[in-house]
TISEKE-780016 format. One record per residue: z, y, x of N, C-alpha, C in turn; residue in one letter; residue number from 1. Coordinates in Angstrom, 2 decimals. Last residue first. Layout:
<rs>
n_c3,n_c2,n_c1,ca_c3,ca_c2,ca_c1,c_c3,c_c2,c_c1,type,seq
Z,Y,X,Z,Y,X,Z,Y,X,A,NUM
...
</rs>
This chain:
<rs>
n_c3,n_c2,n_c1,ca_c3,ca_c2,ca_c1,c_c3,c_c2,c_c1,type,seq
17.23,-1.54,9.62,16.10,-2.11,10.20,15.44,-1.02,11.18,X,121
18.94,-0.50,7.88,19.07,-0.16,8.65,18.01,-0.61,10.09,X,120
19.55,-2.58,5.07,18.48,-1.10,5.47,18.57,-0.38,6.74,X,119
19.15,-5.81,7.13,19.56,-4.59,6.03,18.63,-2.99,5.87,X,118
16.85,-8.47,7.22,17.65,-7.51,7.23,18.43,-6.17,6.37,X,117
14.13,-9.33,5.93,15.21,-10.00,5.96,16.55,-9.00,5.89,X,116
12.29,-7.09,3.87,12.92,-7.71,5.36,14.06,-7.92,5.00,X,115
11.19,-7.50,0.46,11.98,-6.99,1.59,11.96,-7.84,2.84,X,114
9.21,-9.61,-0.75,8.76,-8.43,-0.05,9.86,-7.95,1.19,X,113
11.32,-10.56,-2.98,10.31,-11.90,-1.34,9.92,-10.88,-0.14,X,112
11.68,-9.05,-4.74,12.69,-8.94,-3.10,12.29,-10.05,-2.22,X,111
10.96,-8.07,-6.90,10.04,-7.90,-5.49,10.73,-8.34,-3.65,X,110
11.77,-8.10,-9.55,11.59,-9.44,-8.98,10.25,-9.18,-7.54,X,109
13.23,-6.22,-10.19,12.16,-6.16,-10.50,11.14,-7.27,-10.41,X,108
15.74,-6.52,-9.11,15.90,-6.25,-10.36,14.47,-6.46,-11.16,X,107
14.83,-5.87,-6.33,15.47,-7.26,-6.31,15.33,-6.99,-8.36,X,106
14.24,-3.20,-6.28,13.34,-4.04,-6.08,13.91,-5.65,-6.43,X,105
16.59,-2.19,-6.97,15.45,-1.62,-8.09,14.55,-3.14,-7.83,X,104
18.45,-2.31,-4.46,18.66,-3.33,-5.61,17.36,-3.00,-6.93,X,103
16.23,-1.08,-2.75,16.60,-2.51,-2.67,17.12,-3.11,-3.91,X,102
17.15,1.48,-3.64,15.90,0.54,-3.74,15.77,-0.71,-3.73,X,101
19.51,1.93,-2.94,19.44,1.69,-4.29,17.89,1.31,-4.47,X,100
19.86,1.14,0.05,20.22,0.08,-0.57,19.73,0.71,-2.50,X,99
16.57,1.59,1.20,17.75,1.86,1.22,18.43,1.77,0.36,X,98
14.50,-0.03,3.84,14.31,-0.07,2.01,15.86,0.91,2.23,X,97
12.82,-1.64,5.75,14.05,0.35,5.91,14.03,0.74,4.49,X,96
10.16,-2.55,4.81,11.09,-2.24,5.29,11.88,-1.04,5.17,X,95
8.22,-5.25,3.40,8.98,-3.64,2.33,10.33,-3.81,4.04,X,94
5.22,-6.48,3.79,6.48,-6.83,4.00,6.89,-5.24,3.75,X,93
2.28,-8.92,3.80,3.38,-7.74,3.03,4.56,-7.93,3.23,X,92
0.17,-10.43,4.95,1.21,-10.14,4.91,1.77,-8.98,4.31,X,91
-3.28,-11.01,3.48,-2.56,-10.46,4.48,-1.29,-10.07,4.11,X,90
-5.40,-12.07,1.48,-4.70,-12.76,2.95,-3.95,-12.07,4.05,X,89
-6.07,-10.87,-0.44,-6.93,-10.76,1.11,-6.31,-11.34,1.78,X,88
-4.39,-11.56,-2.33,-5.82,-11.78,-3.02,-6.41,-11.92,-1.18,X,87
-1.82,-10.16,-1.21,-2.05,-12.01,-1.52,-3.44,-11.84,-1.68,X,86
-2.56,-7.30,-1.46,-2.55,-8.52,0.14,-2.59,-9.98,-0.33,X,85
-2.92,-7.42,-4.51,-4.17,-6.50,-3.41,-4.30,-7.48,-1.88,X,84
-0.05,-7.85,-4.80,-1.16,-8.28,-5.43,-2.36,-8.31,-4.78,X,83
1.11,-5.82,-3.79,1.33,-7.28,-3.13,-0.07,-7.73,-3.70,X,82
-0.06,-3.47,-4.57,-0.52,-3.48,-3.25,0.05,-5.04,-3.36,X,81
1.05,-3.99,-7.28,-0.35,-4.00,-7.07,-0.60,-3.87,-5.86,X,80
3.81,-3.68,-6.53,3.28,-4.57,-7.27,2.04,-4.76,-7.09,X,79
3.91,-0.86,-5.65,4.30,-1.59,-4.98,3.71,-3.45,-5.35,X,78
2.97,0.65,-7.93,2.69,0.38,-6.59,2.22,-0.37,-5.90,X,77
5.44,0.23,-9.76,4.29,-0.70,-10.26,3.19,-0.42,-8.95,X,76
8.03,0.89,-9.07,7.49,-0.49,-8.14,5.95,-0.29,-8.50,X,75
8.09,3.41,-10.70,7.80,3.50,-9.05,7.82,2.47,-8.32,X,74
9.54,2.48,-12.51,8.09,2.63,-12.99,7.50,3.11,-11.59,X,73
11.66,2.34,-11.86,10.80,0.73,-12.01,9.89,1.40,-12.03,X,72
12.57,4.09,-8.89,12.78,3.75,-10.32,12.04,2.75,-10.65,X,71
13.93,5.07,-5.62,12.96,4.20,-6.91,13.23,3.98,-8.15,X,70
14.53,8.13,-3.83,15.18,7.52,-4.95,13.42,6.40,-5.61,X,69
13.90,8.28,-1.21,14.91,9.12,-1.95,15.50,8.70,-2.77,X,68
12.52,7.31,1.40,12.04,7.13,-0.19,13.85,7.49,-0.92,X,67
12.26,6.80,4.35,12.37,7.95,3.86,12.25,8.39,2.44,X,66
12.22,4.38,4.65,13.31,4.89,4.72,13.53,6.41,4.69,X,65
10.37,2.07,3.59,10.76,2.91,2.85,11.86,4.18,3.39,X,64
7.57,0.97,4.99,8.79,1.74,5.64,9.45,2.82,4.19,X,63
5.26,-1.85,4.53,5.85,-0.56,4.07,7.13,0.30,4.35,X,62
2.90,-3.39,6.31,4.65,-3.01,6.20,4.20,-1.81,5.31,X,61
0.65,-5.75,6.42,0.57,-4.51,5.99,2.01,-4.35,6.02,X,60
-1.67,-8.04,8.83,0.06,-7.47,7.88,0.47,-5.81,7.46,X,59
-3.94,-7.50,9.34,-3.53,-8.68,9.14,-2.19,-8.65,8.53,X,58
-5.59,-4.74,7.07,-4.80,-5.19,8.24,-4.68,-6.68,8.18,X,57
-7.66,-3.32,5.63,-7.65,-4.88,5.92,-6.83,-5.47,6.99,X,56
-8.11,-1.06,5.15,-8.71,-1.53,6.13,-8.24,-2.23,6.93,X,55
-7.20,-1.05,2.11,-8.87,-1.09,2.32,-9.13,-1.50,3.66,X,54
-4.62,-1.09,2.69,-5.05,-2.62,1.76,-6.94,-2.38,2.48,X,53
-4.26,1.84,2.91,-4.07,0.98,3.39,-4.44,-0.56,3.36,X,52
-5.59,2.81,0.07,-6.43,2.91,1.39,-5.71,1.87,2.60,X,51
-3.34,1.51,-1.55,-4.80,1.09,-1.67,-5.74,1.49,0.02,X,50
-1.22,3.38,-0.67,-1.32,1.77,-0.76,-2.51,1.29,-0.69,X,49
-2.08,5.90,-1.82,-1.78,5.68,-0.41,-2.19,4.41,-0.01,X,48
-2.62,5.71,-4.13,-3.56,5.70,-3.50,-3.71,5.63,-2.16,X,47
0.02,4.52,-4.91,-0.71,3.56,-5.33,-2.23,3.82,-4.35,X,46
1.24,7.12,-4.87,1.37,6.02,-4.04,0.74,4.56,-4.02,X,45
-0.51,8.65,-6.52,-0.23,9.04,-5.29,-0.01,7.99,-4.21,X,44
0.08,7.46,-9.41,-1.02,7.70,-8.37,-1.08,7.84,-7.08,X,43
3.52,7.40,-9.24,2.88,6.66,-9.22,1.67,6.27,-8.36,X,42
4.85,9.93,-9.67,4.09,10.21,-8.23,3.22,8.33,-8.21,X,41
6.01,9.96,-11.85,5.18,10.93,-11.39,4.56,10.91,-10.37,X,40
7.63,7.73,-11.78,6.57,7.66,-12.65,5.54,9.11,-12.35,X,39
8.53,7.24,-8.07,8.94,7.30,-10.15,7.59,7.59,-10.74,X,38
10.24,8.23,-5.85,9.17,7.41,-5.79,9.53,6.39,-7.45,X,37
10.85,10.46,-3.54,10.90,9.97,-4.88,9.53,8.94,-5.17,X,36
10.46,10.61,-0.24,10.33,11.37,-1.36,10.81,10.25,-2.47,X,35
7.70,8.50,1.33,9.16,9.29,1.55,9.50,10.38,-0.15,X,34
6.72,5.64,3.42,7.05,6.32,1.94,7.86,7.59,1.93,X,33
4.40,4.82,5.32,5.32,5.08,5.35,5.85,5.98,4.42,X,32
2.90,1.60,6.26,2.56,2.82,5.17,4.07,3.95,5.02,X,31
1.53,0.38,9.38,2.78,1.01,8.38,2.40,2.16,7.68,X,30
-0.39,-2.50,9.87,-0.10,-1.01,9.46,0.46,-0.59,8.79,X,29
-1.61,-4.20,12.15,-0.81,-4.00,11.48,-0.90,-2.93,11.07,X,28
-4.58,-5.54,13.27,-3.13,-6.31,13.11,-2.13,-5.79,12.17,X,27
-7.02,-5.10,12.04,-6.36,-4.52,12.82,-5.13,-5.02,12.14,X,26
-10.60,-6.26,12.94,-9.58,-5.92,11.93,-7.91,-5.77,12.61,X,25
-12.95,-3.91,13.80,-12.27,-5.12,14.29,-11.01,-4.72,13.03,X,24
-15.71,-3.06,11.87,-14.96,-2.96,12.51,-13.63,-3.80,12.68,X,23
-18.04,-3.93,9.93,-18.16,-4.99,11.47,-17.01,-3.50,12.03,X,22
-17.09,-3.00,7.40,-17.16,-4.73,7.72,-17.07,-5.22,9.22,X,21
-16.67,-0.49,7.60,-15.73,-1.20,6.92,-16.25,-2.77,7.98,X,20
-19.87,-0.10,8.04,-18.77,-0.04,9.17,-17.10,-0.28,8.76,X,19
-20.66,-0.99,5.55,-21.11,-1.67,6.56,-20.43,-1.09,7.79,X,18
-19.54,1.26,4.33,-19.11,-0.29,3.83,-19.66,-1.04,5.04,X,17
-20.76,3.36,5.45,-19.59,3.43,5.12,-18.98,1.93,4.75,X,16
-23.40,2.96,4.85,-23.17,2.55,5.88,-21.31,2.74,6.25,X,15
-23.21,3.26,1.85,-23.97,2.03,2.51,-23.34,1.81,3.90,X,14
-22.69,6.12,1.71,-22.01,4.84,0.98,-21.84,3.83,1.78,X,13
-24.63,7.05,3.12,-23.57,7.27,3.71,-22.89,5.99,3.09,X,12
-26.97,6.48,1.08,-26.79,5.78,2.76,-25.53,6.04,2.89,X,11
-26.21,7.78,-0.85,-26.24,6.68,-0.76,-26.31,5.94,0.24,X,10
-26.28,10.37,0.33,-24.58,9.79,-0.59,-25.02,8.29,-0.36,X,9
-29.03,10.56,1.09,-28.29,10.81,2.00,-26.59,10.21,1.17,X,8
-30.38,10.22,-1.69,-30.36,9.29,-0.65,-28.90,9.50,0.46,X,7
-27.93,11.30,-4.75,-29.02,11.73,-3.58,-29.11,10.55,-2.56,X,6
-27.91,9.79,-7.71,-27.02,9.45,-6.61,-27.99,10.08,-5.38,X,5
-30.14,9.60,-9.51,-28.63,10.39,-9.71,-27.48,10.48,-8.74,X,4
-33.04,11.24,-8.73,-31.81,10.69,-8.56,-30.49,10.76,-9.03,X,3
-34.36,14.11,-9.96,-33.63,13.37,-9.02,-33.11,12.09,-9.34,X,2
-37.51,14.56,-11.59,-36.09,14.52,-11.83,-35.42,13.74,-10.69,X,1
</rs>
């Protein structure tokens, strides 16, 4: 009877995490949002977020300025990627937000996140 995991998945795994580790870690990276951003597309952006978070920038941005419309249930994301950078030590920062996001995010208590600036960043 096999395995339940074939060798070859499992090496790949293996060496998949072990080139995670000894590649150089990389200063920055913009996640860049666009579309609606609500309870339907939650997953989506949460899986975006996450792969970003996985390769460990020193500051992670998010570029909202292509994000249409936020709703609350479209921070929870956003929430769990801060969460994700405080735990690793790396910067988070919400740019080119546009102003009805901005006020979703300030309402939600995420506005440490925004750039200083306006939406026009």
């Amino acid at each position: 009877m096999p395995p339940s995991l074939p060798l070859a998945d499992r090496f790949r795994d293996c060496s998949h995490a072990l080139l995670r580790r000894l590649h150089p870690r990389r200063e920055l990276i913009v996640a860049r949002l666009k579309g609606d951003l609500d309870a339907a597309s939650v997953q989506h952006t949460d899986r975006v977020l996450r792969t970003a978070l996985r390769d460990a920038p020193k500051a992670l941005e998010i570029d909202l300025s292509r994000v249409t419309h936020l709703s609350p249930e479209g921070t929870l994301p956003l929430f769990l990627t801060a969460h994700g950078a405080r735990g690793q030590g790396i910067t988070l920062t919400v740019t080119h937000a546009p102003d009805q996001a901005r006020t979703v995010m300030r309402r939600m208590g995420l506005e440490r996140y925004l750039s200083a600036g306006g939406s026009g960043q």
